[in-house]
C-alpha positions as CSV (number, residue, x, y, z in Angstrom):
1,X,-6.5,26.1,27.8
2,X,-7.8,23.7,25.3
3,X,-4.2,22.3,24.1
4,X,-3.5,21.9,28.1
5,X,-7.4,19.9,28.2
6,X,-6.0,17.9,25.2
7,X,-2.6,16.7,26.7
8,X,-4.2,16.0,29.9
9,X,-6.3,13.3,28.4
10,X,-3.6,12.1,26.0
11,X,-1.1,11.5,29.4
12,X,-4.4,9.4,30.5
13,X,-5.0,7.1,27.7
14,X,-1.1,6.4,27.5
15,X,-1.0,5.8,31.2
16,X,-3.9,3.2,30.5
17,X,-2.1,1.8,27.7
18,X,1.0,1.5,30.3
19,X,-2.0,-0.1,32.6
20,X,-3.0,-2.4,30.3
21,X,0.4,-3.8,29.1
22,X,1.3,-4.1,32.6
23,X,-1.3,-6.7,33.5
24,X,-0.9,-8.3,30.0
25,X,3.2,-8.8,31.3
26,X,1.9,-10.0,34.6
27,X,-0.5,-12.6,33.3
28,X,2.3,-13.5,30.6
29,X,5.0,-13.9,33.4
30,X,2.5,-15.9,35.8
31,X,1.8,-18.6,33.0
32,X,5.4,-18.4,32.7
33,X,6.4,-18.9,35.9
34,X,4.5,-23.1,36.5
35,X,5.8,-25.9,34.0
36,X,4.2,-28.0,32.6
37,X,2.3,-28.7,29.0
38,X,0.9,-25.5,27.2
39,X,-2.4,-25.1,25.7
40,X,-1.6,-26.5,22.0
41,X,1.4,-28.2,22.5
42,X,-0.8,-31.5,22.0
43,X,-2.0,-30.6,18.5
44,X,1.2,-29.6,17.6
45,X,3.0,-32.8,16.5
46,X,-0.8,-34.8,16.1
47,X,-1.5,-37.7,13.6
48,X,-2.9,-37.5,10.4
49,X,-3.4,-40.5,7.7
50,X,-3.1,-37.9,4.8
51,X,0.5,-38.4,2.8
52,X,2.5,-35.8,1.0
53,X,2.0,-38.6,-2.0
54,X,-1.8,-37.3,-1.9
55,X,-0.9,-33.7,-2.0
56,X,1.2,-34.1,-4.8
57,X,-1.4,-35.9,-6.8
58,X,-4.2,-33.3,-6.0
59,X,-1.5,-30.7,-7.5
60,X,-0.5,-32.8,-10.6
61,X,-4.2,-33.2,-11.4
62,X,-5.6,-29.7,-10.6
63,X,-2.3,-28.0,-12.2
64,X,-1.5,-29.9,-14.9
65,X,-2.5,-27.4,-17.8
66,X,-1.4,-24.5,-16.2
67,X,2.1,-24.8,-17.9
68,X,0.5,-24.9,-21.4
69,X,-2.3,-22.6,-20.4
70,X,0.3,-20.0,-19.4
71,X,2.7,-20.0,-22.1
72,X,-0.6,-19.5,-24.8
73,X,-1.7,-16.7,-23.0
74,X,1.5,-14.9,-23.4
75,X,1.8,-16.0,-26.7
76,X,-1.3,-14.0,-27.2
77,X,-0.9,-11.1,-25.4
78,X,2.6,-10.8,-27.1
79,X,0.4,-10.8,-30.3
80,X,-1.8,-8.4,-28.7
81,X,-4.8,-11.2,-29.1
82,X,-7.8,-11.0,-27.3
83,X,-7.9,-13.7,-24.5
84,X,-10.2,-16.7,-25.1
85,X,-13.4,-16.9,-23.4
86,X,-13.5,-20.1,-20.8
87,X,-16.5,-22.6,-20.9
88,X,-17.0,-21.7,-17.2
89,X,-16.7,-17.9,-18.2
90,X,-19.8,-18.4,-21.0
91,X,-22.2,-20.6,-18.9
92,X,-24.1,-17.6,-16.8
93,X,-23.8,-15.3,-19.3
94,X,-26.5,-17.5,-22.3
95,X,-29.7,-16.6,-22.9
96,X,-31.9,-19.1,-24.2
């Protein structure tokens, strides 16, 4: 009795699900169905004054240690060092 309760409302909530996907195809194929622009098709190809030359500046200036930084760090942990701390790393943790 209670495994024929249970299928009963699974067959419901998959014939909702079958609801719902139905309308979501209908509303699909009516946006479909008139040409003309779509919603972000204007932002798509829109105008900026920022330059690759500026991103690759930003990068050379934020990244430019991280070569060096990277090879000492497996230097050390080859040497089984202990890592160094970092200014940044040291300034909450004073007490004065």
């Amino acid at each position: 009795m209670a495994d024929r309760i249970l299928e009963q409302q699974h067959e419901h909530e998959r014939e909702q699900e079958r609801e719902r996907l139905r309308e979501q195809e209908q509303k699909d194929l009516e946006v479909e169905s008139h040409r003309g622009a779509r919603p972000l098709e204007g932002f798509a190809g829109g105008h900026t004054t920022w330059t690759g030359d500026q991103d690759d500046a930003a990068a050379a200036r934020v990244h430019a240690g991280d070569a060096e930084a990277s090879w000492e760090a497996s230097e050390r942990q080859a040497r089984l060092e202990p890592p160094e701390p970092d200014a940044e790393d040291d300034v909450g943790l004073r007490r004065e």
